[in-house]
C-alpha positions in Angstrom: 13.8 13.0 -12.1 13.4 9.9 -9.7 10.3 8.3 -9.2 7.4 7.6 -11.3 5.2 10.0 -12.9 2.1 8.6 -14.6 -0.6 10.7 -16.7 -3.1 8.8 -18.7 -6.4 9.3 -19.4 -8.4 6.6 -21.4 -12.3 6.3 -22.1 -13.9 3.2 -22.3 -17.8 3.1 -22.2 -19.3 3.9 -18.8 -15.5 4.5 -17.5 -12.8 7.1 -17.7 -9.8 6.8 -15.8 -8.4 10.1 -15.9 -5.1 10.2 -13.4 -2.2 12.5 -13.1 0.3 11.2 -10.2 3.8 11.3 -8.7 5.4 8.4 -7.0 8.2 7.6 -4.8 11.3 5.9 -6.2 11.1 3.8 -3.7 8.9 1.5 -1.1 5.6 0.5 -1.6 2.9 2.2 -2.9 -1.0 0.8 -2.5 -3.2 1.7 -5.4 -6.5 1.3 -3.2 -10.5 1.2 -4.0 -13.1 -0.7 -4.4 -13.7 -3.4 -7.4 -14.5 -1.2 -10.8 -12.4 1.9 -9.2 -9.4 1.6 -12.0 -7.0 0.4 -10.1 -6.4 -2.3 -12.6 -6.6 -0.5 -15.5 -3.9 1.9 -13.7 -1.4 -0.6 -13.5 -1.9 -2.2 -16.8 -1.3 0.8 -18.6 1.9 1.3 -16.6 2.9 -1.9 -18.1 2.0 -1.2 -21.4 -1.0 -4.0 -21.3 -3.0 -1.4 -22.1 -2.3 2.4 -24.2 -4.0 5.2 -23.1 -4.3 7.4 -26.0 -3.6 10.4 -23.9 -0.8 9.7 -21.5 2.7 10.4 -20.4 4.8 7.4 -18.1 8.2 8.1 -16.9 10.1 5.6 -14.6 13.2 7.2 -13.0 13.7 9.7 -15.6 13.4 7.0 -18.3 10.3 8.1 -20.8 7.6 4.9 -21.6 5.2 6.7 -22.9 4.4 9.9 -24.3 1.1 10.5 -26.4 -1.3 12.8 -26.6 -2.8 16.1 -27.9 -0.5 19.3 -28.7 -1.3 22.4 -26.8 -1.0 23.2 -23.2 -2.4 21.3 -20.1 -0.8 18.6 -18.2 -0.9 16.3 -21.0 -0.7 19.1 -23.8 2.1 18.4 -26.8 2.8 14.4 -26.0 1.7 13.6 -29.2 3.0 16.3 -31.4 6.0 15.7 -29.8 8.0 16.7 -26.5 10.0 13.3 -26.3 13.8 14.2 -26.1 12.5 17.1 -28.4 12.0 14.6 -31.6 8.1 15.4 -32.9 6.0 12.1 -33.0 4.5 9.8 -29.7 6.5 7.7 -28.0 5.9 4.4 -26.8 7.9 1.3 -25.0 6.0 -2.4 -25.5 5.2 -3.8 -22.4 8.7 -6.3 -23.4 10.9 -4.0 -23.5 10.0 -2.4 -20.2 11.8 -3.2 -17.5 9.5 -4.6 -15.1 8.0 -7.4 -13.1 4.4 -7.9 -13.0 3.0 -10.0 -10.6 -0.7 -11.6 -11.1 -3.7 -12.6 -8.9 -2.9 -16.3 -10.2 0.8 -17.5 -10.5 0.0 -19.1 -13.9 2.8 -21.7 -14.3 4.1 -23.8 -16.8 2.8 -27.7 -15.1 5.6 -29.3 -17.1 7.6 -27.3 -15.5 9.3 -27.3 -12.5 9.7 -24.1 -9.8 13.1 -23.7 -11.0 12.3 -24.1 -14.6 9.3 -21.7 -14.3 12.0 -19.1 -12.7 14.6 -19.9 -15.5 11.6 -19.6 -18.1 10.6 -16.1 -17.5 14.1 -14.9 -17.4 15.1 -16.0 -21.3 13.2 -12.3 -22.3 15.4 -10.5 -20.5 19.2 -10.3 -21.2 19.9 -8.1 -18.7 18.4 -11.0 -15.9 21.1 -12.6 -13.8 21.6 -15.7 -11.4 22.1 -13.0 -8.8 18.9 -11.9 -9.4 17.4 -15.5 -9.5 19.5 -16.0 -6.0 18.1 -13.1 -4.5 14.4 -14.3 -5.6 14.6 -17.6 -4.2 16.0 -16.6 -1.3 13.7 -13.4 -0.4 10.5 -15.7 -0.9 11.9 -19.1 1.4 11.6 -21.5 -1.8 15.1 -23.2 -2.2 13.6 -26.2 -0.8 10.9 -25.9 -3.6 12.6 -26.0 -6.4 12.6 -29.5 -7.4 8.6 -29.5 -7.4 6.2 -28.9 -10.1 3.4 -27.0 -9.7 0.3 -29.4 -8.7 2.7 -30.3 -5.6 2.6 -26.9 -4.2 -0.2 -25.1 -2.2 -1.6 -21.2 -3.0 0.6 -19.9 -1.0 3.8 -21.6 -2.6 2.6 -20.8 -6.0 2.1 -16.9 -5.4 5.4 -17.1 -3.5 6.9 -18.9 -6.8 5.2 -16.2 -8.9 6.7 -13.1 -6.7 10.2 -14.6 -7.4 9.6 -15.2 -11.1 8.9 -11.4 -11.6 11.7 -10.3 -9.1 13.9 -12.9 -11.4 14.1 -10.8 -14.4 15.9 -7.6 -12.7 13.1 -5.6 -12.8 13.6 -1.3 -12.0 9.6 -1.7 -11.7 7.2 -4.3 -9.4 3.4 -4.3 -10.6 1.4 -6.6 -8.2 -2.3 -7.2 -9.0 -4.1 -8.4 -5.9 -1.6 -10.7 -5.9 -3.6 -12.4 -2.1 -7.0 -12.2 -3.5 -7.3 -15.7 -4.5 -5.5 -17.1 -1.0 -7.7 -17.7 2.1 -7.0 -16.3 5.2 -4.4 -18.8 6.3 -2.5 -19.0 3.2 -2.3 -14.5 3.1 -1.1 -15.0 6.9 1.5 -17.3 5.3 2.9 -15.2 2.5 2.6 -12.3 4.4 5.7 -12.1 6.2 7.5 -12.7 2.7 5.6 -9.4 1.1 7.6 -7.7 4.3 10.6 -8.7 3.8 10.3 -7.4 0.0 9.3 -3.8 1.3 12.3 -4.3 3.7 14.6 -5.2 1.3 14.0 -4.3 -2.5 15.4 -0.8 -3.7 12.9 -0.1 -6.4 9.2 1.2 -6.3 6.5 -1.6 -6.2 3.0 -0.4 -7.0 0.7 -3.1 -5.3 -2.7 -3.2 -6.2 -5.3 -4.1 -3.4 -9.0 -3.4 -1.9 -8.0 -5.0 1.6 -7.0 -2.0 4.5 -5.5 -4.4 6.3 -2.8 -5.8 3.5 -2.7 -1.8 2.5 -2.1 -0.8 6.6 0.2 -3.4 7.4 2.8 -3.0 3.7 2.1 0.0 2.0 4.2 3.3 2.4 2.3 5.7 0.0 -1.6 5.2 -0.7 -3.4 6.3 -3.8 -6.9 5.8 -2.9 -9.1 5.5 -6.6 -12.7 6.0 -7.1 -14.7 6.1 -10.2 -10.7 6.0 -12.6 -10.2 9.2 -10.6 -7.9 9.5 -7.7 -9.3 10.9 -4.5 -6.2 10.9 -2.4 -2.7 10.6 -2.8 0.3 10.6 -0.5 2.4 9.0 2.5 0.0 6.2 3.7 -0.1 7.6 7.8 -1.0 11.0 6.3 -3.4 10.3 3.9 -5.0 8.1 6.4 -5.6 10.6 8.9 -7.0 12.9 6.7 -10.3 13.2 7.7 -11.6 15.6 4.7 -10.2 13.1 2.0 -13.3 10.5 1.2 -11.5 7.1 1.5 -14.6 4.9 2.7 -13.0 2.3 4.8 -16.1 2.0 6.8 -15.4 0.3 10.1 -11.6 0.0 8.8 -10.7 3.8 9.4 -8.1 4.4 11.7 -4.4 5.3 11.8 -1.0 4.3 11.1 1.6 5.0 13.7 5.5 4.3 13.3 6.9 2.9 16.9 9.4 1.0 18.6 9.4 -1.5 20.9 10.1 0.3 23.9 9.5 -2.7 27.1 8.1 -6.0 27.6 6.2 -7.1 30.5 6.5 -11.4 30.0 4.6 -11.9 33.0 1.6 -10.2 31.2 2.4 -10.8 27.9 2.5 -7.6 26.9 5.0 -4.9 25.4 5.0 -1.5 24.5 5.3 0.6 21.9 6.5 3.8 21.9 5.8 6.4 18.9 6.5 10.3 18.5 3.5 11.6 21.4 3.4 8.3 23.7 3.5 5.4 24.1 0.6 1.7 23.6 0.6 -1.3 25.1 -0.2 -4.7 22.9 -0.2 -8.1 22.8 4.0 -9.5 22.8 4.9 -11.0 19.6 8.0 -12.2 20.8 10.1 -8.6 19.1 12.8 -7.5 20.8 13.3 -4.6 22.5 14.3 -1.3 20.1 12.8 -3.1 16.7 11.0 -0.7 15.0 7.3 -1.9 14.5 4.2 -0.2 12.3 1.0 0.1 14.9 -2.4 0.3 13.6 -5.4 2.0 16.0 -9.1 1.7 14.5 -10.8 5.1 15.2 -14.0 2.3 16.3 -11.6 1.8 19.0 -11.1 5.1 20.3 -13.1 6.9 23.0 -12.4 10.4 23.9 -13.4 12.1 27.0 -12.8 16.0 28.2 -11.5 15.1 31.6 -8.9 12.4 32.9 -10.5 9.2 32.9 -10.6 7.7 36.7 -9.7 4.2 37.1 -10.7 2.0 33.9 -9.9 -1.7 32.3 -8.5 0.8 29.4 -5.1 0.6 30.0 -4.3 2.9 27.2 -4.8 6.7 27.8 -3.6 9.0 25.9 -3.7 13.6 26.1 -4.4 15.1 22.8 -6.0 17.7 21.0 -8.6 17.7 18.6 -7.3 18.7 15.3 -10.0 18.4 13.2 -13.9 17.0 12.6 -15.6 15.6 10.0 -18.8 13.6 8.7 -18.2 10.1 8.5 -19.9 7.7 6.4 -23.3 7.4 8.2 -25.4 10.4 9.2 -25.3 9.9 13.0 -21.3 9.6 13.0 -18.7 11.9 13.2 -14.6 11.0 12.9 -12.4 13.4 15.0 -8.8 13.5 14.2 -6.6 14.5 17.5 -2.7 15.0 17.5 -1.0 13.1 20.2 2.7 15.0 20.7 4.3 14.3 16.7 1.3 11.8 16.0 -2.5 11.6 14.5 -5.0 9.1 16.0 -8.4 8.9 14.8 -11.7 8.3 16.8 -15.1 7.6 15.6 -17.8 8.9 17.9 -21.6 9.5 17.3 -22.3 13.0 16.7 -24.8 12.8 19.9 -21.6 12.1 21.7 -19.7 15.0 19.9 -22.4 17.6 21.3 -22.8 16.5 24.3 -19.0 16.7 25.2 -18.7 19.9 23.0 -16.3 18.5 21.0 -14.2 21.7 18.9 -10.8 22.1 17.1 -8.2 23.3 19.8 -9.7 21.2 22.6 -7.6 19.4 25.5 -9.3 15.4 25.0 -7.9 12.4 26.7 -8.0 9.2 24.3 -8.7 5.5 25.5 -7.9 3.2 23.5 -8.9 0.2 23.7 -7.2 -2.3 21.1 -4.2 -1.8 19.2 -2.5 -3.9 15.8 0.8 -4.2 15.9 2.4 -5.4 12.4 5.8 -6.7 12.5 
């Protein structure tokens, strides 16, 4: 079986994390929450940095871990022994797992230089290559940084440096911790671009730990929202976002994920637009080219619906729709309605006054303006 499936449950006191999940095989996936949600303590006991007592990890078929109670139940017989039919647990170090792991802090060697940190953390790993090293330097930009030692570079170097030591090793399995958390805005707008080109490029499954929507929007694939070591939500990230019954608190950061293509530019205006499966958006020109496929984010705060055609408006942006579904949002006096645009889902946040008065239901014809739209390369 491809892809990752990870059961573990683990009491600690005042926490259980308690988490039964399937993965993709591939792309990123965002393991999403807020600070003390177990996102953390997820990853680390996918590494082995920490052993559940009841849990079962496989990675592409390949067991890590098996433990647990006998009898039945999703983690029932681990421990009295299901592995390859042997009795007993079964359990891989965190060494001999085939993985790069990727901290908040690059933590390197200061006598060393990049290079030497790179050639450090493959010596572990037999199976690590100079393709792989290549591959590394050249995915994150740093051949001209090789030469350096670490008190020359700035934050965003040294995470850059610290992606490509993990990638260096040959890893099946890319564990990133918040890995932007200590960078300031500048220095994340930096490295960015480079986290990209790893989702564009790298055939394995990366599990990227983060409480920022807009990192999680703008790189993740699948989203496993977390709350209280419990998982809340789980799935393809457009979906899950648009998923108006699933409580992901994103506050003023709710919206939806659309995937486009750049469809015209208007240089005059500097604008383009961006065509997805229902319509079409204009944005802000980023200098694409015409027919590159683009992610486009749309805050349901920027969203206004009406029940007739809108007459002539600064809202360039109109959209026809039908509501799909209603919900509660966060505060008392708001509501988020989920509309489907042609193939798509947008999101718009309206106060419930608003809802009543335009007799808002599931089924109705709505027009959407919207008035601001992300577009992430």
């Amino acid at each position: 079986m491809t892809g990752i499936q990870a059961r573990f449950k683990l009491d600690w006191p005042g926490f259980t994390l308690d988490v039964d999940l399937n993965l993709p095989a591939r792309g990123v996936t965002a393991l999403f929450g807020h600070s003390g949600s177990g996102k953390t303590t997820l990853l680390r006991c996918i590494a082995g940095l920490e052993r559940a007592p009841v849990g079962r990890l496989t990675v592409n078929g390949e067991v890590w871990q098996a433990d647990g109670p006998a009898g039945p139940g999703p983690f029932g017989g681990l421990g009295s022994g299901a592995v390859h039919g042997k009795p007993g647990s079964h359990w891989l170090p965190t060494h001999q797992r085939p993985l790069g792991y990727v901290f908040q802090e690059a933590s390197l060697f200061p006598h060393l230089s990049v290079l030497g940190n790179l050639r450090y953390g493959m010596r572990r790993v037999p199976a690590a290559s100079p393709a792989s090293l290549d591959q590394a330097i050249e995915l994150l930009g740093i051949a001209h940084l090789l030469d350096r030692k670490p008190d020359r570079l700035s934050g965003g170097e040294r995470s850059r440096v610290g992606i490509a030591r993990a990638l260096a090793v040959s890893p099946r399995l890319l564990l990133m911790d918040e890995p932007l958390a200590a960078l300031d805005l500048k220095r994340k707008q930096e490295i960015l671009p480079y986290l990209e080109r790893l989702h564009d490029e790298l055939d394995m499954p990366v599990l990227y730990v983060s409480h920022s929507p807009d990192e999680v929007a703008r790189l993740a694939d699948h989203l496993v929202a977390l709350d209280g070591g419990r998982v809340r939500a789980s799935g393809p990230l457009a979906q899950t976002l648009a998923n108006v019954d699933v409580p992901i608190r994103l506050g003023d950061d709710a919206g939806a994920i659309l995937q486009a293509t750049v469809a015209e530019t208007q240089p005059e205006w500097h604008l383009v637009r961006v065509a997805f499966a229902g319509g079409s958006l204009w944005t802000r020109d980023l200098g694409l080219p015409v027919g590159r496929p683009v992610r486009v984010r749309v805050l349901a705060r920027d969203v206004s619906l009406a029940t007739e055609p809108p007459g002539v408006t600064s809202i360039q942006n109109v959209l026809q729709g039908r509501v799909d579904a209603i919900a509660d949002d966060e505060h008392p006096g708001l509501a988020l309605v989920r509309v489907q645009v042609g193939g798509s889902m947008l999101l718009s946040r309206l106060t419930k006054r608003s809802a009543a008065l335009l007799k808002v239901v599931p089924g109705q014809a709505v027009w959407l303006q919207v008035k601001s739209v992300a577009l992430m390369e």
